[in-house]
N, CA, C and O atoms as a GROMACS GRO file, in nm:
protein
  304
    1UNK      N    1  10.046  12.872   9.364
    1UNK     CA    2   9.957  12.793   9.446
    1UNK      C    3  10.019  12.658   9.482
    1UNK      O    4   9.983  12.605   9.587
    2UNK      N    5  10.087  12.613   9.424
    2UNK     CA    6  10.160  12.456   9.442
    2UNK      C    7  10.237  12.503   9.538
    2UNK      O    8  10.226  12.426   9.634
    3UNK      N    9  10.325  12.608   9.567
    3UNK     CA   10  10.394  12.586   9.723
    3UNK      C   11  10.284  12.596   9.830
    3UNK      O   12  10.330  12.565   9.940
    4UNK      N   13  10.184  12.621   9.834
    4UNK     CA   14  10.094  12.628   9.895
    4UNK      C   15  10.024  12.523   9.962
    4UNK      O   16   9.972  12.505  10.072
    5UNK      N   17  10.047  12.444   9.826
    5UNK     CA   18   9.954  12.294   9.849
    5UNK      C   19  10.077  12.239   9.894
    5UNK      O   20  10.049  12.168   9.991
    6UNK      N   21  10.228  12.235   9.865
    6UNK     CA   22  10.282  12.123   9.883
    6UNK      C   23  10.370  12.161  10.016
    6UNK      O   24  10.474  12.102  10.046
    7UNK      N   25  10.305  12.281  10.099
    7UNK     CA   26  10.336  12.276  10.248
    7UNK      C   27  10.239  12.203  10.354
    7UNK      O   28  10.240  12.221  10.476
    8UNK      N   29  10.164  12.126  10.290
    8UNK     CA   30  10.090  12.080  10.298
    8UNK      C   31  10.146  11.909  10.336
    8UNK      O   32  10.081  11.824  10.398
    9UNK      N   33  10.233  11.900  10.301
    9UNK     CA   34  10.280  11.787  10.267
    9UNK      C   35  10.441  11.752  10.348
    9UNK      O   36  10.543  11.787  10.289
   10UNK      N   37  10.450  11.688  10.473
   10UNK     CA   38  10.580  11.685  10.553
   10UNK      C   39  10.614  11.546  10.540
   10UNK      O   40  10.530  11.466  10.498
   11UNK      N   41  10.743  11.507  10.575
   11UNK     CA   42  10.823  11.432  10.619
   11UNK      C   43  10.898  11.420  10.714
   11UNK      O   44  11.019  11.434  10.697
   12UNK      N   45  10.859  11.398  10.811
   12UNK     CA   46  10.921  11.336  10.978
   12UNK      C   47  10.972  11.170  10.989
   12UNK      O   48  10.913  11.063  10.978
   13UNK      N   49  11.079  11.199  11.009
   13UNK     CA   50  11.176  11.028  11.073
   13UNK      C   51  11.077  11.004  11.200
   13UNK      O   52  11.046  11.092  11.280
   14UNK      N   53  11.033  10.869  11.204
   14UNK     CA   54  10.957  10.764  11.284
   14UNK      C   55  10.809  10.785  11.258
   14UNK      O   56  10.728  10.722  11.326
   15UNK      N   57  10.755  10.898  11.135
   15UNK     CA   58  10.653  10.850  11.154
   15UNK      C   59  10.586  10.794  10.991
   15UNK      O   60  10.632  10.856  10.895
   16UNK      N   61  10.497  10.700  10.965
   16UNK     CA   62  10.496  10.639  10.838
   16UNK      C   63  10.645  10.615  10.758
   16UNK      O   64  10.678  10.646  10.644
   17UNK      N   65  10.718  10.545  10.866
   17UNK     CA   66  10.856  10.519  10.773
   17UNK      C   67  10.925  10.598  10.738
   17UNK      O   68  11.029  10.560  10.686
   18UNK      N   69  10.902  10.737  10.750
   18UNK     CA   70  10.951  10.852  10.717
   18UNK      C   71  10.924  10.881  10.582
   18UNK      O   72  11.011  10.931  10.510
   19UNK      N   73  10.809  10.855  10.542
   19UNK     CA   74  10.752  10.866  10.360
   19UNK      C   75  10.679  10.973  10.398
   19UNK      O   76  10.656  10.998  10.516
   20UNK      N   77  10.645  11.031  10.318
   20UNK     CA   78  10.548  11.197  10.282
   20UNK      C   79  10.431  11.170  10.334
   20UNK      O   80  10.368  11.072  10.296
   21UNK      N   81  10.378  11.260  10.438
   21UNK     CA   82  10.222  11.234  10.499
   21UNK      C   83  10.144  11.365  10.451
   21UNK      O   84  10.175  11.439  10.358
   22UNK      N   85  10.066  11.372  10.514
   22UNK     CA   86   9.960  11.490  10.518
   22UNK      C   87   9.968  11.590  10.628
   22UNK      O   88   9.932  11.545  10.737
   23UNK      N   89   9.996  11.681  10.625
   23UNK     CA   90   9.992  11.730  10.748
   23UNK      C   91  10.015  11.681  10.885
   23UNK      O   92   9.926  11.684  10.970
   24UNK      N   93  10.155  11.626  10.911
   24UNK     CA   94  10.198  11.578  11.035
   24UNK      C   95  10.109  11.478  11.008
   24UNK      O   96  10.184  11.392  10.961
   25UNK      N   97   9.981  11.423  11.007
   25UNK     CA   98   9.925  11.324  10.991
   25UNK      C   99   9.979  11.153  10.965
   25UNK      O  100  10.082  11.138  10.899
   26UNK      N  101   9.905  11.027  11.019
   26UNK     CA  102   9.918  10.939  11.018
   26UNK      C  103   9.878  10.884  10.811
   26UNK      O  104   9.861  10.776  10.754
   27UNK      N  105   9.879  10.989  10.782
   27UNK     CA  106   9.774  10.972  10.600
   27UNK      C  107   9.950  10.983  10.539
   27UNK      O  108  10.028  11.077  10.551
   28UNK      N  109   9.966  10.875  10.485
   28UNK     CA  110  10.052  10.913  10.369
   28UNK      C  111  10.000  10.963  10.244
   28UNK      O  112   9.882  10.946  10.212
   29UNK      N  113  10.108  11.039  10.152
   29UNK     CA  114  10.042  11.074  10.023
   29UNK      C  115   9.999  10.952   9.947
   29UNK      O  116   9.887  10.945   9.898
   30UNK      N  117  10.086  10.860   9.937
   30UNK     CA  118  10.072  10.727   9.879
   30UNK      C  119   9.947  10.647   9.885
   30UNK      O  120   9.902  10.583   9.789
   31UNK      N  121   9.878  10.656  10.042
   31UNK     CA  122   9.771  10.622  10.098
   31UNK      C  123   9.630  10.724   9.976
   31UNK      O  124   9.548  10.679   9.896
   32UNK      N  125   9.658  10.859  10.016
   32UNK     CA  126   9.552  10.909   9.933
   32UNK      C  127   9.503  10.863   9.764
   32UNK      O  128   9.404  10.831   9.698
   33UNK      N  129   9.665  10.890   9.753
   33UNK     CA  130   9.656  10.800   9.570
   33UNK      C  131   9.631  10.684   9.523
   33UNK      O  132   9.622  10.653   9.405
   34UNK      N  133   9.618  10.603   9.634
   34UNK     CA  134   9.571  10.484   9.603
   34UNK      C  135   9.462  10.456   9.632
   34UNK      O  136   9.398  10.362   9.584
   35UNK      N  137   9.418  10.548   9.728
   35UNK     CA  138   9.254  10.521   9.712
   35UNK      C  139   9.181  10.577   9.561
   35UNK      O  140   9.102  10.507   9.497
   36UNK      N  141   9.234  10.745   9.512
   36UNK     CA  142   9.231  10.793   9.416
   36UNK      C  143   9.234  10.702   9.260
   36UNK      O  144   9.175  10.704   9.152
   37UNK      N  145   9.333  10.632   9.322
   37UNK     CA  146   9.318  10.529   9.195
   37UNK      C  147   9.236  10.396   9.207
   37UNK      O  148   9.232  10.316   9.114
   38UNK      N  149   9.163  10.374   9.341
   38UNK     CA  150   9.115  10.230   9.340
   38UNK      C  151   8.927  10.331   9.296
   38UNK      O  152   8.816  10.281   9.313
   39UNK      N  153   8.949  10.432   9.257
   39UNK     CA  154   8.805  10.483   9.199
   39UNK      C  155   8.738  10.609   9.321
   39UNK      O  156   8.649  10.689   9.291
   40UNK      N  157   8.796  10.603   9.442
   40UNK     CA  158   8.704  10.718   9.540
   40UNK      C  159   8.697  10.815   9.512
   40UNK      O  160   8.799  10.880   9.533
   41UNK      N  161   8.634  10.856   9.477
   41UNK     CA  162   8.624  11.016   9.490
   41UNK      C  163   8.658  11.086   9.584
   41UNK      O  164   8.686  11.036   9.692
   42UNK      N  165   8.662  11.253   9.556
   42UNK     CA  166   8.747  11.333   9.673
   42UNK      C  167   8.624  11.334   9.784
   42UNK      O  168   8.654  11.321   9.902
   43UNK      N  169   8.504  11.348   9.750
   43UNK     CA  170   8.372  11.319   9.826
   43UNK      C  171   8.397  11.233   9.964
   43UNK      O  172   8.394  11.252  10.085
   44UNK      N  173   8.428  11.109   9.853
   44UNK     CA  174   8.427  10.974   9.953
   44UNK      C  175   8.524  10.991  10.006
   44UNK      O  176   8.490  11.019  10.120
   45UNK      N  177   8.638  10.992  10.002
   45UNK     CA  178   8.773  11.021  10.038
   45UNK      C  179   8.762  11.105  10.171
   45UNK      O  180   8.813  11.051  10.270
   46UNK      N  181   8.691  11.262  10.195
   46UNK     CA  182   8.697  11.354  10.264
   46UNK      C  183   8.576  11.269  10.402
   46UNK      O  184   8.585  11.284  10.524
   47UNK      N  185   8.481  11.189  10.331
   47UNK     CA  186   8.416  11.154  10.443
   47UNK      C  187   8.427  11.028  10.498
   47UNK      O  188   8.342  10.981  10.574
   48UNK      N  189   8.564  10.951  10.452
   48UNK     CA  190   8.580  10.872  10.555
   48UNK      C  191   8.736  10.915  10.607
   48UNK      O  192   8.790  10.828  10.675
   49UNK      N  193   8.794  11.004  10.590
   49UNK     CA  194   8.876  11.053  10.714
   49UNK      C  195   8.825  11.224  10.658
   49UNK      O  196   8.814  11.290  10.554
   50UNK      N  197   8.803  11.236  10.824
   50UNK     CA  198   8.736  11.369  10.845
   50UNK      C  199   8.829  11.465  10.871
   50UNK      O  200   8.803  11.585  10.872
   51UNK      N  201   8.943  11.414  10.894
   51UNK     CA  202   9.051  11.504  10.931
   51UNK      C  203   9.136  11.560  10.807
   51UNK      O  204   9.237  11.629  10.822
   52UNK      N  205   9.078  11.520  10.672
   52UNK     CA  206   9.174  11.569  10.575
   52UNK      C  207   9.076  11.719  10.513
   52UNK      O  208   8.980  11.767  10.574
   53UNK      N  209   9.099  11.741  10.455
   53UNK     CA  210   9.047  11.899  10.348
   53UNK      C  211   9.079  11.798  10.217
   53UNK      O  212   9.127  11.684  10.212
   54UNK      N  213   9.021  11.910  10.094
   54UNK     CA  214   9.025  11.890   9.973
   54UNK      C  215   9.172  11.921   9.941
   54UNK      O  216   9.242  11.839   9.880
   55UNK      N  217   9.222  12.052   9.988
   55UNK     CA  218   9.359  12.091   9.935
   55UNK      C  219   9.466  11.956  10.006
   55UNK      O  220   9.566  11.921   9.945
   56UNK      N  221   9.439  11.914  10.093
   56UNK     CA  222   9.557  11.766  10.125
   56UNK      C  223   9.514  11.709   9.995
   56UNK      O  224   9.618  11.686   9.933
   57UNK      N  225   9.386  11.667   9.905
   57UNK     CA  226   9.415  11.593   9.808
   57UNK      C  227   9.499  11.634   9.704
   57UNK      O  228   9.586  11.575   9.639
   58UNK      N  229   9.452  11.750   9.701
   58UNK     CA  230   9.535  11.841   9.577
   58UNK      C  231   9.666  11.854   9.592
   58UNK      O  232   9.732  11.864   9.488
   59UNK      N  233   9.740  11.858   9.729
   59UNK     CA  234   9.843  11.829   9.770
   59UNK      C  235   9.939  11.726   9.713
   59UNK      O  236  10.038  11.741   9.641
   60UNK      N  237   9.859  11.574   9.786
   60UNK     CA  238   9.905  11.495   9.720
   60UNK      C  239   9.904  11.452   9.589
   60UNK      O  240   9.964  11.353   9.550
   61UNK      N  241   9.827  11.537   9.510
   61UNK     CA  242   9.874  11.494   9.388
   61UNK      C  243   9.937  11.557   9.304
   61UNK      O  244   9.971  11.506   9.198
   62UNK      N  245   9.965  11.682   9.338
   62UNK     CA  246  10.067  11.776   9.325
   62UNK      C  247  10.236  11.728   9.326
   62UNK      O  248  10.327  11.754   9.247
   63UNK      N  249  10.232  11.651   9.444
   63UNK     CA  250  10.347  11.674   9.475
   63UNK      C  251  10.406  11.497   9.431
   63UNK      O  252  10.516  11.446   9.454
   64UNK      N  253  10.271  11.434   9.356
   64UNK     CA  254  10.355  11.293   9.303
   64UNK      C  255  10.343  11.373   9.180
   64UNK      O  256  10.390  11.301   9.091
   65UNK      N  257  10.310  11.464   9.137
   65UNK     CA  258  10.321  11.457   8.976
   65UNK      C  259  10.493  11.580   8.988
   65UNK      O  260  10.549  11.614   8.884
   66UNK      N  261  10.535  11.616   9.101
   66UNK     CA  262  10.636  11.690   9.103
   66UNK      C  263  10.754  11.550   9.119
   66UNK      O  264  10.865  11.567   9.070
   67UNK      N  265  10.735  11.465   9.163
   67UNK     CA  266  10.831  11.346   9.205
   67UNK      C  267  10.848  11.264   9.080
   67UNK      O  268  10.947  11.195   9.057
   68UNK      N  269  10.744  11.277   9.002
   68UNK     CA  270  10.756  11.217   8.835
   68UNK      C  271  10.831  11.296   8.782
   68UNK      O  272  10.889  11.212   8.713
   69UNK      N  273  10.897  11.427   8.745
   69UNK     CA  274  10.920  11.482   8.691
   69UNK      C  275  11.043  11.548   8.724
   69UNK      O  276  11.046  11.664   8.767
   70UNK      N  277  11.168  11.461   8.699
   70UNK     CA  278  11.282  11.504   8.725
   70UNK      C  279  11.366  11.393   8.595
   70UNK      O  280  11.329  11.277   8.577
   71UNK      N  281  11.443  11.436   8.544
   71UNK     CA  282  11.556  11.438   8.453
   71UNK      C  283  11.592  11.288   8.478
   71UNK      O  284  11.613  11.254   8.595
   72UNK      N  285  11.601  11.206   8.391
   72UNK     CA  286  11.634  11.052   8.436
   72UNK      C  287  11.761  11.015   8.331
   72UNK      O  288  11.725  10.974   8.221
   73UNK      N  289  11.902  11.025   8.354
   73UNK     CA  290  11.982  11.006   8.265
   73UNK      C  291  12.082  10.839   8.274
   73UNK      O  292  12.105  10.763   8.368
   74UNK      N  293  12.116  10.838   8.138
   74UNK     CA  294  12.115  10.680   8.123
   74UNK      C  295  12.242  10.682   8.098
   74UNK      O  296  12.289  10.788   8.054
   75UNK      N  297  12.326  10.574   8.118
   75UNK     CA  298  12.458  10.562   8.114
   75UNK      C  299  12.439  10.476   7.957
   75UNK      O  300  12.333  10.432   7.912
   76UNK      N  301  12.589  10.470   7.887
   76UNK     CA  302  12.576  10.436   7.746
   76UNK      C  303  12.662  10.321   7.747
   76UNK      O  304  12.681  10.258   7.643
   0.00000   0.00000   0.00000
């Protein structure tokens, strides 16, 4: 199901800086998670942009908890 959700999720040069949006969309993922974290719910979230679905949320948070999770090695 996560490739599912995280086709969900593009990156195009010129648009939002070229950072991860929503569906071709003007919504970065970054944008969703920070509302997510300033307390909205997916409720509130879905009804003030009407253009997203539930699975763009699930999306984006899919695909920051896939960007956390890569191998971080330290020089000695």
């Amino acid at each position: 199901m996560s490739g599912e959700l995280l086709s969900r999720i593009t990156i195009e040069a010129g648009k939002c800086g070229g950072k991860s949006c929503i569906r071709g969309k003007r919504m970065r993922v970054s944008d969703v998670l920070e509302l997510l974290g300033a307390g909205a719910t997916f409720e509130e979230i879905l009804s003030d942009y009407s253009f997203l679905e539930r699975e763009d949320i699930l999306a984006a948070i899919t695909y920051a908890a896939q960007q956390t999770d890569h191998v971080v090695l330290k020089s000695v």
